[in-house]
N, C-alpha and C positions, 0 to 999 in steps of 0.2 A: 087819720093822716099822720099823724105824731108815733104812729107805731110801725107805719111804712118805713119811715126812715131810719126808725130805729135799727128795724128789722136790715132794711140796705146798708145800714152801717155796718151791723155786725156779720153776713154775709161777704162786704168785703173786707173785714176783719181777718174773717176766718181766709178766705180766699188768697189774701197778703200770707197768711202764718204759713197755709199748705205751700204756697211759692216757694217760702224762704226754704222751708223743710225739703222740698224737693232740691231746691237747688247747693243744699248743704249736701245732702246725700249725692247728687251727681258730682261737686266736690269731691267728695270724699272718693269716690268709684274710681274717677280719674287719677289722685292717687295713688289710688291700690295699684292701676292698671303701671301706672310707671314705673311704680315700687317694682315693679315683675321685668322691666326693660332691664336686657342685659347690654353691654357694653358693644357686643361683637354687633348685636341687631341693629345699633343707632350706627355703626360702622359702616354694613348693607344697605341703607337706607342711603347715607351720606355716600357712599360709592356709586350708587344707583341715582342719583343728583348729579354728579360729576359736577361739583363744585368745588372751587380750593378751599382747604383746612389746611392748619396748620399745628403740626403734632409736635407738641412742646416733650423735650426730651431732658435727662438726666442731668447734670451742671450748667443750666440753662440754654445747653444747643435748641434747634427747635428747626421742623423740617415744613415747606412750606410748599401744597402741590395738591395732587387731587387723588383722591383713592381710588385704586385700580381694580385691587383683589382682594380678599378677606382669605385668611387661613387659619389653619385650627388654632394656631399662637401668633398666627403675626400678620400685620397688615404689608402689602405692597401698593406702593405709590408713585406716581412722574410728579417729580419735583419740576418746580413752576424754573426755578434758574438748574441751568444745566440740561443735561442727557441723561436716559437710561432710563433705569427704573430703581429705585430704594425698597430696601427690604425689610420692616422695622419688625423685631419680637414686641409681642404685649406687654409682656413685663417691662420694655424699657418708656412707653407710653405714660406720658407724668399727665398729660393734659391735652384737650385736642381745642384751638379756639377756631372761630368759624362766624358766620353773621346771624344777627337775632335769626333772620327769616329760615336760616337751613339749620339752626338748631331747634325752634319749633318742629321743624319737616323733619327734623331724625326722631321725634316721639312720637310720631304715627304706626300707625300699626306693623310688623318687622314684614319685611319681604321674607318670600320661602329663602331656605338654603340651600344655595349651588352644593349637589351632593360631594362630588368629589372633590372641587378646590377645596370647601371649607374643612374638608378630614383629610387634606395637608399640613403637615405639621411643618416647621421651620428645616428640621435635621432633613427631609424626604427633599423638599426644595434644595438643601444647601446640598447634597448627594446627587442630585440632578445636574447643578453648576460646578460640581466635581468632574464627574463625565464627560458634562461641555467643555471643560475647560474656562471656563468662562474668566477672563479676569476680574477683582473686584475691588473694593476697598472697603475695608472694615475699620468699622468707628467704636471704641470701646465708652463705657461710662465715665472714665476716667477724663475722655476728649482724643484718647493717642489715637492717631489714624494709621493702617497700614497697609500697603497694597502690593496685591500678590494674587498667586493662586490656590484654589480650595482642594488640595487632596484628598482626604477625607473626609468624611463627618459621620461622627457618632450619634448616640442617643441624646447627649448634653453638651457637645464641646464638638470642636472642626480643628483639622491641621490645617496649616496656611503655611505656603512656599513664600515668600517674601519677596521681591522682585518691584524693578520700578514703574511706577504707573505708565501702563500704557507696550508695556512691552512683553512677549509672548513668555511662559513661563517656559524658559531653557535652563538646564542642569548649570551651567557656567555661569546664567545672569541669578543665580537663586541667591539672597543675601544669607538666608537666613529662614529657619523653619521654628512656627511657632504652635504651643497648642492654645486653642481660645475655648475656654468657657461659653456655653451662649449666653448665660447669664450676665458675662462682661458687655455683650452687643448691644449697642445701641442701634445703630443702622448697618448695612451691608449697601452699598451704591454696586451696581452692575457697569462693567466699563467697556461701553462701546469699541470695539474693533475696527 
């Protein structure tokens, strides 16, 4: 009798240790697996939620809306106040805040990638809104906002006609032509016609 219990003791001794041990080891698994999550993938995830975030940017601006499109450097997004659509580089992405429950939901396993959006680069987009014409306004890291037309874009950097928001880019209304780094960009807003 006295050695039954022994024996159940030390059975669920051992049975406790093997738990712990596993559940350290499943610990541990789970952070290797996040350690390996890259940034773009908890983006796809949070896009594919269509949930608001809010993407804290450079001198504390901060753009508040729902992710739309994922691209090779930059996300697109409709901001919650306003029209249009926002075009933000990764590089200017300081932070993105969001609620416990959809940030849990961005650590799940990555959705596939849309082939072709995401091996769009920002220069291939802002060369598309060249063509269109499209008017826009551009927000630098500094905070200066400017609004105009996108004439060209290069590998690094976009010309921009300067003109006042909301008006078609005509030689006469042109204030001023600028070249912009895209390294200065914080946002890019699309401006409704």
């Amino acid at each position: 009798m006295h050695w039954d219990g022994l024996f159940e003791d030390l059975e669920g001794q051992l049975a406790s240790e093997w738990e712990a041990e596993r559940a350290a080891l499943d610990a541990e698994s789970e952070r290797l697996r996040i350690s390996r999550i890259e940034l773009r993938a908890r983006l796809r995830t949070l896009a594919a939620m269509t949930s608001s975030v809010t993407v804290e940017l450079p001198i504390g601006q901060a753009l508040t809306g729902r992710i739309d499109e994922i691209g090779a450097d930059w996300i697109g997004m409709t901001p919650l106040a306003g029209r249009g659509m926002s075009l933000v580089p990764l590089t200017a992405v300081r932070g993105i805040r969001m609620d416990h429950g959809a940030m849990l939901a961005s650590l799940d396993p990555a959705l596939p990638a849309s082939d072709l959006r995401e091996r769009m680069t920002l220069g291939f987009v802002l060369r598309d809104l060249a063509r269109r014409r499209i008017p826009v306004a551009i927000e630098n890291v500094d905070g200066h906002r400017r609004h105009g037309t996108i004439d060209r874009a290069g590998a690094d950097h976009l010309d921009l006609a300067v003109h006042d928001a909301g008006s078609p880019r005509r030689a006469q209304d042109v204030r001023a032509y600028a070249v912009i780094a895209f390294a200065a960009v914080t946002r890019i807003d699309l401006e409704r016609r």
